[in-house]
N, CA and C of each residue as an Amber inpcrd file, in Angstrom:
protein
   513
   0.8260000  -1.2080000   0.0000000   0.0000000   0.0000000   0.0000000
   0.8600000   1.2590000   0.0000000   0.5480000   2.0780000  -0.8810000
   1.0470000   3.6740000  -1.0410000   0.0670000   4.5470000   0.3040000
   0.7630000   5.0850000   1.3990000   0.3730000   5.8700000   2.3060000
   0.0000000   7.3750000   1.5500000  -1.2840000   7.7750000   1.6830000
  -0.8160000   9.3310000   0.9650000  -1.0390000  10.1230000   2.4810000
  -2.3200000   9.5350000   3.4260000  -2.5660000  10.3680000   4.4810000
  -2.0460000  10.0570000   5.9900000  -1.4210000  10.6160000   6.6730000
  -1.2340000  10.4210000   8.2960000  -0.0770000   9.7200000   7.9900000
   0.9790000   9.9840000   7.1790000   2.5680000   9.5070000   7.0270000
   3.1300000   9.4450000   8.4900000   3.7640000  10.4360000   8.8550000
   3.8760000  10.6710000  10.1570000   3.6510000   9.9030000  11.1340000
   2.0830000   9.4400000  11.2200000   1.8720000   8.4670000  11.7380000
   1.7250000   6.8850000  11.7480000   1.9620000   6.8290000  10.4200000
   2.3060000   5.2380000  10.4440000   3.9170000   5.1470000  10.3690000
   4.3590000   5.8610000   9.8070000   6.3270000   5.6620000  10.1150000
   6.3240000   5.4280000  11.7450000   5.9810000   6.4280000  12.6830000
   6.2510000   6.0430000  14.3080000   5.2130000   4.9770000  14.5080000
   4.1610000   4.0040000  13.9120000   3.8780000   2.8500000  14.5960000
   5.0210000   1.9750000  13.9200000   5.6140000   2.1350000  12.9650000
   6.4740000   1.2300000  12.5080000   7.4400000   1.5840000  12.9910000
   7.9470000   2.2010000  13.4630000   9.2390000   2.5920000  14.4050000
   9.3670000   1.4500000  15.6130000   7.9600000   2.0160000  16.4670000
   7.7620000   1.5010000  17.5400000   8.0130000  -0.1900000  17.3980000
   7.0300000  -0.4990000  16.4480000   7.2190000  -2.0190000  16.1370000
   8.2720000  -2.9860000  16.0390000   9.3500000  -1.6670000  14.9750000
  10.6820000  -2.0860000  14.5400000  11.6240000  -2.2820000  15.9620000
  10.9370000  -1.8100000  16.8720000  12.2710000  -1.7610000  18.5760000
  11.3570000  -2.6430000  19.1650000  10.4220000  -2.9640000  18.7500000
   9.3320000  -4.0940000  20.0180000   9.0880000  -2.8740000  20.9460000
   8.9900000  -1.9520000  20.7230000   8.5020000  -1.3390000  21.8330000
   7.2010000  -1.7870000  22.0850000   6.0690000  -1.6810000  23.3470000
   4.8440000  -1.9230000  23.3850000   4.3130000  -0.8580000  23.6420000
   2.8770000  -0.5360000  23.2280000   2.0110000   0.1710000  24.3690000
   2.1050000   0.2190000  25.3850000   1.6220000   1.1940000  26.7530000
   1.1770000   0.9420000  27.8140000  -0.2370000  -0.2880000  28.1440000
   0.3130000  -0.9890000  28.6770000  -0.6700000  -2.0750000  29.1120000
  -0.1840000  -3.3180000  29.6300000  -0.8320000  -4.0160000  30.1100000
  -0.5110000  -5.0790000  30.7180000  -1.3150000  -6.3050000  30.2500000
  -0.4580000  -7.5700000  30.0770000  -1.2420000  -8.8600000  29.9590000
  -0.5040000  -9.6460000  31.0040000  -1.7150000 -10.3730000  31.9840000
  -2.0460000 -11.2640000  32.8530000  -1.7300000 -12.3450000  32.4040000
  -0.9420000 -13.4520000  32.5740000  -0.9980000 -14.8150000  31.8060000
  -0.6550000 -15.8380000  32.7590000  -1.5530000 -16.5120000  33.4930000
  -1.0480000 -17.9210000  33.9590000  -2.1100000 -19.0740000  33.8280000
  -1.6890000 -20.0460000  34.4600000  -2.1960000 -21.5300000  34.4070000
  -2.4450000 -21.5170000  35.8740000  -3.3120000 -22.6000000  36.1920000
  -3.4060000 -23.0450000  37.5360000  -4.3810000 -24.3240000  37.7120000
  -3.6000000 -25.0200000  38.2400000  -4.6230000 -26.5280000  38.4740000
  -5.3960000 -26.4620000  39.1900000  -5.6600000 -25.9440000  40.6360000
  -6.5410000 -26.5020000  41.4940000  -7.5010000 -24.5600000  41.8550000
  -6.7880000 -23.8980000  40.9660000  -7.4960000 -22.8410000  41.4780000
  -6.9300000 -21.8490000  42.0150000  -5.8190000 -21.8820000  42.4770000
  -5.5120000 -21.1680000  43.7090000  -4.4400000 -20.0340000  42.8430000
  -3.5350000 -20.1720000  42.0990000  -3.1000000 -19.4450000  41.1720000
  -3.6860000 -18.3720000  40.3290000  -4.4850000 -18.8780000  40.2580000
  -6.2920000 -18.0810000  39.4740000  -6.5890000 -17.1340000  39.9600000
  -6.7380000 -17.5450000  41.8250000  -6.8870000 -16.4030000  42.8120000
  -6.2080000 -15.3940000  42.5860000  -4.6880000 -15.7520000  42.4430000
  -3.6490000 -14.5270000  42.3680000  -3.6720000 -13.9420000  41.2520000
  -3.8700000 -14.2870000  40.0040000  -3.7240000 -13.7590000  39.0660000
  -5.1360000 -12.4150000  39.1150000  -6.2890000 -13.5030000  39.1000000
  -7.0480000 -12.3040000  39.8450000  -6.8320000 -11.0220000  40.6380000
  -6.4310000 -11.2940000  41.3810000  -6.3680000 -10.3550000  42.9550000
  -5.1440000  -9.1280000  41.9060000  -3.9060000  -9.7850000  41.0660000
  -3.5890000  -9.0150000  40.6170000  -4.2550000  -8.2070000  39.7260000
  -4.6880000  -8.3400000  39.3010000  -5.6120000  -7.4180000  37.8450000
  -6.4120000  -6.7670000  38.6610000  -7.3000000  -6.9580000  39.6790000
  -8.1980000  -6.1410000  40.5560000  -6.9030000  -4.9760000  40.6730000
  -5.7120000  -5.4190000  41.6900000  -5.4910000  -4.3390000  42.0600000
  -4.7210000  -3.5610000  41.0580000  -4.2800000  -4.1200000  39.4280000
  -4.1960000  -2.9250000  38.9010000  -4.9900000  -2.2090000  38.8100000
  -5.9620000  -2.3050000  37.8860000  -7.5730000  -1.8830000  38.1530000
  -7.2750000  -0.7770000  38.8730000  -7.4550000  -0.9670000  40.1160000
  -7.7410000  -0.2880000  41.1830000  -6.6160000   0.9710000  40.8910000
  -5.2160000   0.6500000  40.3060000  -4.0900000   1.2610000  40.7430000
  -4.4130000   2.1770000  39.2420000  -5.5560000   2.4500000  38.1800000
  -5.2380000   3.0060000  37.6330000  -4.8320000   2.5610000  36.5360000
  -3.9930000   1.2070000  35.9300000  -3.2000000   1.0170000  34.8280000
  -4.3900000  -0.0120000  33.7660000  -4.3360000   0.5050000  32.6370000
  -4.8850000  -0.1160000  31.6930000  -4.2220000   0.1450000  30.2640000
  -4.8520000  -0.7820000  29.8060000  -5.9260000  -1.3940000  29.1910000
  -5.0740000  -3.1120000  30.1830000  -5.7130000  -3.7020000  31.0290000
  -4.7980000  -5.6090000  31.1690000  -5.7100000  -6.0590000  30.3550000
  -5.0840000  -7.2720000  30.0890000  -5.7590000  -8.2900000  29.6220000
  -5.3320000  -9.9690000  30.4070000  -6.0890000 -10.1180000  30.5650000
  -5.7080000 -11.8760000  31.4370000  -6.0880000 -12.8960000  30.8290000
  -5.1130000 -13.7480000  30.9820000  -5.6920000 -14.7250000  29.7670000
  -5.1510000 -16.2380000  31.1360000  -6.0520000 -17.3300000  30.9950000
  -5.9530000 -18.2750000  31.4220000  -5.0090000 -19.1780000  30.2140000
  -3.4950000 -19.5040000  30.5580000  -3.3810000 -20.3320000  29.4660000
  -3.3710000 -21.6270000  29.2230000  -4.2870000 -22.4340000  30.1690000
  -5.3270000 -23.6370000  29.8940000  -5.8270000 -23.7000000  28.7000000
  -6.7580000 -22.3310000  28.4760000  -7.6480000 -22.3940000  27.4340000
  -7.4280000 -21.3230000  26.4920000  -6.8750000 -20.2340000  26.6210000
  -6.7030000 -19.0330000  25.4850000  -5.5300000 -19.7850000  24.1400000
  -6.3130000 -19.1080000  23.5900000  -5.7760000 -19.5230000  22.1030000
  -3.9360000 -18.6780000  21.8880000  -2.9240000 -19.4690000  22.1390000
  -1.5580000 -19.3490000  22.2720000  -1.5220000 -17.7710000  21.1070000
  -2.2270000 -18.0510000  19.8400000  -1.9250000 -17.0440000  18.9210000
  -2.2970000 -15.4840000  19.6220000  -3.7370000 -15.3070000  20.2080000
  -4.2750000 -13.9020000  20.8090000  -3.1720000 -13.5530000  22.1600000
  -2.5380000 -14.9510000  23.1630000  -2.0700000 -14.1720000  24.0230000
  -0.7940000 -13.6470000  23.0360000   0.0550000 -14.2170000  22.2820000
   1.2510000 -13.2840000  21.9550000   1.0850000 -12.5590000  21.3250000
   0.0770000 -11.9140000  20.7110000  -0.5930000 -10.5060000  19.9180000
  -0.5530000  -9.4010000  20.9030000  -1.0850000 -10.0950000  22.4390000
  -1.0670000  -8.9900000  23.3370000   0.3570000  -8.6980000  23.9180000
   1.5970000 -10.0500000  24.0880000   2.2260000  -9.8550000  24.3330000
   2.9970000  -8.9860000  23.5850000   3.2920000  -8.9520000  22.7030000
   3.9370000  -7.6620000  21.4980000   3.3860000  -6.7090000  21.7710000
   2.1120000  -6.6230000  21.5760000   1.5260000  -5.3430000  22.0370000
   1.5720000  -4.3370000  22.8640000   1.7700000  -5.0330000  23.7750000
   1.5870000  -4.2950000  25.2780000   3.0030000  -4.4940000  26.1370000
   3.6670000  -3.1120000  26.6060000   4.6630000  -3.0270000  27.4590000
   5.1200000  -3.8790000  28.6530000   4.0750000  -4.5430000  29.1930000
   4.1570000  -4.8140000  30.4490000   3.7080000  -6.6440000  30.1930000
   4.5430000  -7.3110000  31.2430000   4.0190000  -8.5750000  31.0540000
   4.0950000  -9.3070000  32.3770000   3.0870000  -9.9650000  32.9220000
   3.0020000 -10.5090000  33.9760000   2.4980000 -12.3190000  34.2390000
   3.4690000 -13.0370000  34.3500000   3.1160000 -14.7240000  34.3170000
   3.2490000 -15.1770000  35.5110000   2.3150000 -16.3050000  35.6050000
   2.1600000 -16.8960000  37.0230000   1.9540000 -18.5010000  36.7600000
   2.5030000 -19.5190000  37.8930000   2.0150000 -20.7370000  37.5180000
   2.5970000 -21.1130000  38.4240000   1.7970000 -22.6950000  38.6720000
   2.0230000 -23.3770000  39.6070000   3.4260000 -24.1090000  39.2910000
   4.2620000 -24.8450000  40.2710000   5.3540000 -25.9800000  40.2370000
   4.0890000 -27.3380000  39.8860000   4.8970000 -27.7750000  38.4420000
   4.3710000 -28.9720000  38.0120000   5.3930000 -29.9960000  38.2250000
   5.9000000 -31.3950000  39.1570000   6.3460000 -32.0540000  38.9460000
   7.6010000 -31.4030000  39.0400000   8.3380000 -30.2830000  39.8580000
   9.6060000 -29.7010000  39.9480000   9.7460000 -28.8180000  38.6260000
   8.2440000 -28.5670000  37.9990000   9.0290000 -27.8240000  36.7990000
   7.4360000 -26.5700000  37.1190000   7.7230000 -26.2300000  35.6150000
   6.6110000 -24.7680000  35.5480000   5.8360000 -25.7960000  34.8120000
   4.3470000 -25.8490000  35.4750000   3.1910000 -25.9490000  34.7480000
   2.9390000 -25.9240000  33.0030000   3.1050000 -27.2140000  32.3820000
   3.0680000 -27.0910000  30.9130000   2.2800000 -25.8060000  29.9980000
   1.2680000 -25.2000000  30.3420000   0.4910000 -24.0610000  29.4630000
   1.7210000 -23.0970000  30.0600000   2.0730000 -22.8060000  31.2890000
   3.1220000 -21.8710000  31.3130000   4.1030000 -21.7780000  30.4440000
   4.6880000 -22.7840000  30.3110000   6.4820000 -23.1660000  29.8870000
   6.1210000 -23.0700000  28.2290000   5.1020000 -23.6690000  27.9090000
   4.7390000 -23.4220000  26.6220000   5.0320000 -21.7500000  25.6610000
   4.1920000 -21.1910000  26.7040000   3.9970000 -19.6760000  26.1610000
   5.4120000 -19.1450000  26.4090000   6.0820000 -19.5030000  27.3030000
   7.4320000 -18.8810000  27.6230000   8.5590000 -19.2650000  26.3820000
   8.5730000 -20.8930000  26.0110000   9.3550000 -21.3680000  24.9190000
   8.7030000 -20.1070000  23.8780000   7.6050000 -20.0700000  23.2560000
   6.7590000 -19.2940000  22.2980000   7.4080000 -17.7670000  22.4120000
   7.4560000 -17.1690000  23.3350000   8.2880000 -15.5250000  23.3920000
   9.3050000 -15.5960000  22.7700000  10.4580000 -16.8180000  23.5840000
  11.6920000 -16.4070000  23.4020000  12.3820000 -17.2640000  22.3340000
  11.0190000 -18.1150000  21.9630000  11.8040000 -18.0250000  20.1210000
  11.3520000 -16.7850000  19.2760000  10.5310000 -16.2790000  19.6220000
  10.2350000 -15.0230000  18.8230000  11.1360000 -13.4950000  19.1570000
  12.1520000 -13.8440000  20.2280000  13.1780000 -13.3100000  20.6030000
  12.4940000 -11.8860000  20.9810000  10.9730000 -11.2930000  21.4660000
  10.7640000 -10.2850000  22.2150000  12.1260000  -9.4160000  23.2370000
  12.7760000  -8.6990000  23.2690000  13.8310000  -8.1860000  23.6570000
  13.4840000  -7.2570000  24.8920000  12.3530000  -6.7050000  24.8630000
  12.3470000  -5.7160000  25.8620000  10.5590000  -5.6120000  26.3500000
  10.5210000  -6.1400000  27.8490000   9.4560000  -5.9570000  27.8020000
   9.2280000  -5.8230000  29.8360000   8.7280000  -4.7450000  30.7920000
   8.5410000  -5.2320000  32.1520000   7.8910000  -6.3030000  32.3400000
   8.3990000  -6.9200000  32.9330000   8.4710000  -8.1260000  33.9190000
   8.2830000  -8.5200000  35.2920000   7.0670000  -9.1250000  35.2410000
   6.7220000  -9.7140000  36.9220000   6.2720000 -10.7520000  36.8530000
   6.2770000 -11.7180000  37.9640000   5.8410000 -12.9340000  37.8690000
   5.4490000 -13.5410000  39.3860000   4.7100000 -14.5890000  39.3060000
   4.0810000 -15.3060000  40.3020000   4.1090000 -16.4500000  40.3660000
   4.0950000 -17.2990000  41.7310000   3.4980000 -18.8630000  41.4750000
   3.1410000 -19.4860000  42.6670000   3.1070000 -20.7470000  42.9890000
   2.2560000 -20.9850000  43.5040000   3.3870000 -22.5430000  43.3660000
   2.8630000 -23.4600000  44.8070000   3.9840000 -24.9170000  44.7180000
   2.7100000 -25.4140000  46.8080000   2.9120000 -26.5610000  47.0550000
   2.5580000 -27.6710000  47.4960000   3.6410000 -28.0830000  48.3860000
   4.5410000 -28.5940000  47.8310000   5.8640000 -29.6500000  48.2970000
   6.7250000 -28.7600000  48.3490000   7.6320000 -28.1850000  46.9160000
   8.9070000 -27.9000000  46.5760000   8.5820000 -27.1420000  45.5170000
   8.7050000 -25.5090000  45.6860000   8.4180000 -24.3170000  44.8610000
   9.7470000 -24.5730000  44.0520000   9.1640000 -24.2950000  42.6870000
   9.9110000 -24.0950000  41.7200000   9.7710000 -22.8780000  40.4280000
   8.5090000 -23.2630000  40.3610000   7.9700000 -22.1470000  39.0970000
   8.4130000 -20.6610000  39.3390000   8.4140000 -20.2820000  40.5030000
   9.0250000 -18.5760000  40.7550000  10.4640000 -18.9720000  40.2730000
  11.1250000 -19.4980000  40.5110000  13.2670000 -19.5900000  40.1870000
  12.9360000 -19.6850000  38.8650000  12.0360000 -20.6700000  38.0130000
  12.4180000 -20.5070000  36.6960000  11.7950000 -19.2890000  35.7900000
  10.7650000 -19.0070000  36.5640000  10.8190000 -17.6930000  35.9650000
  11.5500000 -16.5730000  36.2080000  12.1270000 -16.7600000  36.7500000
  13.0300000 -15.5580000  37.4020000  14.6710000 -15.8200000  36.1980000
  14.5940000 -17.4730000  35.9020000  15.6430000 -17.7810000  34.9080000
  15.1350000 -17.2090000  33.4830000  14.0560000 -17.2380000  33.4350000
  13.7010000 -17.4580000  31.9170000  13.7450000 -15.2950000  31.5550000
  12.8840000 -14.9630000  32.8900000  13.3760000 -13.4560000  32.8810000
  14.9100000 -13.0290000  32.3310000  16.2390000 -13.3520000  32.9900000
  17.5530000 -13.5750000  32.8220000  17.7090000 -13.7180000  31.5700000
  17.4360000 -14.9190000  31.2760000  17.4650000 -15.4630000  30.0950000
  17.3030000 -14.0650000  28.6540000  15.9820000 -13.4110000  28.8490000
  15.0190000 -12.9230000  27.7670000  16.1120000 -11.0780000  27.9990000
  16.6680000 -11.3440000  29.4230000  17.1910000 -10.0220000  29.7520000
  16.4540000  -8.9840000  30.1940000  15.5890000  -9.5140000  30.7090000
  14.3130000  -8.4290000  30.7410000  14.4880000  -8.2160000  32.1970000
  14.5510000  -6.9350000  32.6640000  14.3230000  -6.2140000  34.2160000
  13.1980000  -6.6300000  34.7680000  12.9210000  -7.0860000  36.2760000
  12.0730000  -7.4410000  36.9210000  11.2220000  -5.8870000  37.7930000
  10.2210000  -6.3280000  37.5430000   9.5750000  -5.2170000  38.3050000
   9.4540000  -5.0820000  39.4250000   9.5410000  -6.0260000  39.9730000
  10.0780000  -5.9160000  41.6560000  10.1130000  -7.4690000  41.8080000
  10.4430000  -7.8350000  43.5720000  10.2240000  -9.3590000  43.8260000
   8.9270000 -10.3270000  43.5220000   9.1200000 -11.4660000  43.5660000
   7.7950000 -12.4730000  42.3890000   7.1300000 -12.4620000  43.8760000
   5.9900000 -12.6070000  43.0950000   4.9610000 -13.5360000  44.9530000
   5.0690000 -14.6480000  44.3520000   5.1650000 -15.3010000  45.6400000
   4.9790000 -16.7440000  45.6840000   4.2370000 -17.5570000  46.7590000
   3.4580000 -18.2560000  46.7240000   1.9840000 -18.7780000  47.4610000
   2.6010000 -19.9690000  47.5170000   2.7840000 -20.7070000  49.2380000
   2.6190000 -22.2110000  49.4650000   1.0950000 -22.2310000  49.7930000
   0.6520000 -23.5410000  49.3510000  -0.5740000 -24.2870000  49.4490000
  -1.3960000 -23.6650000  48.8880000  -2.5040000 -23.2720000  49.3800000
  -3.9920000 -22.7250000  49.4170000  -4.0210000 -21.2010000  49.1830000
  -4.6090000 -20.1770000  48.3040000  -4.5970000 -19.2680000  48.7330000
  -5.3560000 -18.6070000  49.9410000  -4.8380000 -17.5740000  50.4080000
  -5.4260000 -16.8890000  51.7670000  -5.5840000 -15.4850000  51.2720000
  -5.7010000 -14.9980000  52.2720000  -6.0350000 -13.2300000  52.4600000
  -4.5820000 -12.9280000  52.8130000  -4.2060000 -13.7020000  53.1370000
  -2.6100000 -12.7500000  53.0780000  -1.5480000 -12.7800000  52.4170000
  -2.3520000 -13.3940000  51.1220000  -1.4850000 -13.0120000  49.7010000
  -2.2950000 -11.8530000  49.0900000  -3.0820000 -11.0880000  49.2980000
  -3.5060000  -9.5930000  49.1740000  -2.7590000  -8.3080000  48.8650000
  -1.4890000  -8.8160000  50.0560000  -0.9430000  -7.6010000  50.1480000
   0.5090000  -7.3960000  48.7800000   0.8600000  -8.8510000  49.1670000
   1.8470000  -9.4120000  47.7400000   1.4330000  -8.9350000  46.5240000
   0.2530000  -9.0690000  46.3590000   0.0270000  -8.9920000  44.6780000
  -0.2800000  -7.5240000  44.7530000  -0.7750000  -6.4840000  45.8750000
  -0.9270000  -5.4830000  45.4780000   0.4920000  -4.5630000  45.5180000
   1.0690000  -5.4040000  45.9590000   2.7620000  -4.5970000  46.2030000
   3.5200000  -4.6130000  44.3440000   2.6660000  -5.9920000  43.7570000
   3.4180000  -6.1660000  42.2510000   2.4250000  -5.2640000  41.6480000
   0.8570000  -4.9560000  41.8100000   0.3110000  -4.0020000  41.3850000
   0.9750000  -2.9660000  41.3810000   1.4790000  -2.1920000  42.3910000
   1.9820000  -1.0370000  42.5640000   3.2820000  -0.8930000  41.9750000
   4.1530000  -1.7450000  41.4730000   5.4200000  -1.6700000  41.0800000
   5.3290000  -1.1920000  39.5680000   3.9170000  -2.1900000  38.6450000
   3.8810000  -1.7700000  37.4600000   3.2070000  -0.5960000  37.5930000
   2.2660000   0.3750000  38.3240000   1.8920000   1.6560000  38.4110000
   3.3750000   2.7180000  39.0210000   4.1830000   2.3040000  39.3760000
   5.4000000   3.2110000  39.9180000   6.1140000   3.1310000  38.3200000
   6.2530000   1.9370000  37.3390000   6.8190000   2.0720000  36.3000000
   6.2200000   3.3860000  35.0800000   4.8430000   3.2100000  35.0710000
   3.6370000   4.3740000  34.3240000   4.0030000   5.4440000  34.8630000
   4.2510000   6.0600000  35.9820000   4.4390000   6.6230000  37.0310000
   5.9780000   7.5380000  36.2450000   6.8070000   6.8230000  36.1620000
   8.3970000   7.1540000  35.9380000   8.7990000   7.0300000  37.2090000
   8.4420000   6.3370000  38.1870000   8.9860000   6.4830000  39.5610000
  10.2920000   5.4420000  40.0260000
């Protein structure tokens, strides 16, 4: 296509594109077997919500179609994954979407993460590797939930709420 109108403005979305830069926004992305992960992922998006930051999007990746969450992931500046310890590892819909980024070699994007473990927590260390890995800055420390969720993982997820509103922020 020959551009004749709003030049200007499609060169800087293609700019943006060309650096992976994202929008402001956030996508939500975890798995969870028994529920309790769900909670958190929840409780997080409330308290962005609450904190002001939009447009999130949350995607369960049980069931969301792998293609829409990495549309949002490109899209959007901010990225936040959570999942339970499967068997000493990260929860298969997790590890999935994570292989899926970093062959698509995304370079720059905030970073937070969550999880959730029973026995022997694991899923927070490897995301914290796979972060490393991608080079991507953490937005502050991961929550991490033994057993069941409670009310006093509330304060955790609103502390990672507040880290991606201190980033919007310039703080």
């Amino acid at each position: 296509p020959v551009w004749q109108r709003q030049i200007a403005k499609v060169l800087d979305i293609y700019d943006r594109l060309s650096r992976y830069e994202g929008e402001p926004g956030v996508v939500v992305a975890y798995a969870s077997m028994y529920g309790n992960t769900e909670q958190m992922a929840e409780r997080i998006a409330r308290e962005l919500a609450a904190e002001g930051i939009g447009p999130i999007r949350v995607y369960n990746l049980s069931y969301a179609d792998p293609s829409v969450v990495l549309r949002d992931v490109f899209r959007y500046d901010t990225l936040i994954v959570g999942g339970p310890t499967y068997n000493g590892n990260l929860f298969p819909p997790v590890a999935e979407l994570l292989d899926r980024i970093a062959a698509r070699g995304i370079p720059q994007r905030k970073f937070g993460w969550f999880g959730s473990f029973c026995w022997a927590g694991a899923s927070v260390r490897l995301l914290a590797e796979f972060a490393q890995k991608m080079k991507w800055e953490p937005l502050c420390d991961p929550v991490e939930m033994k057993q069941g969720y409670s009310h006093e993982m509330c304060d955790p997820c609103a502390t990672l709420a507040e880290a991606v509103a201190g980033c919007r922020c310039g703080k």
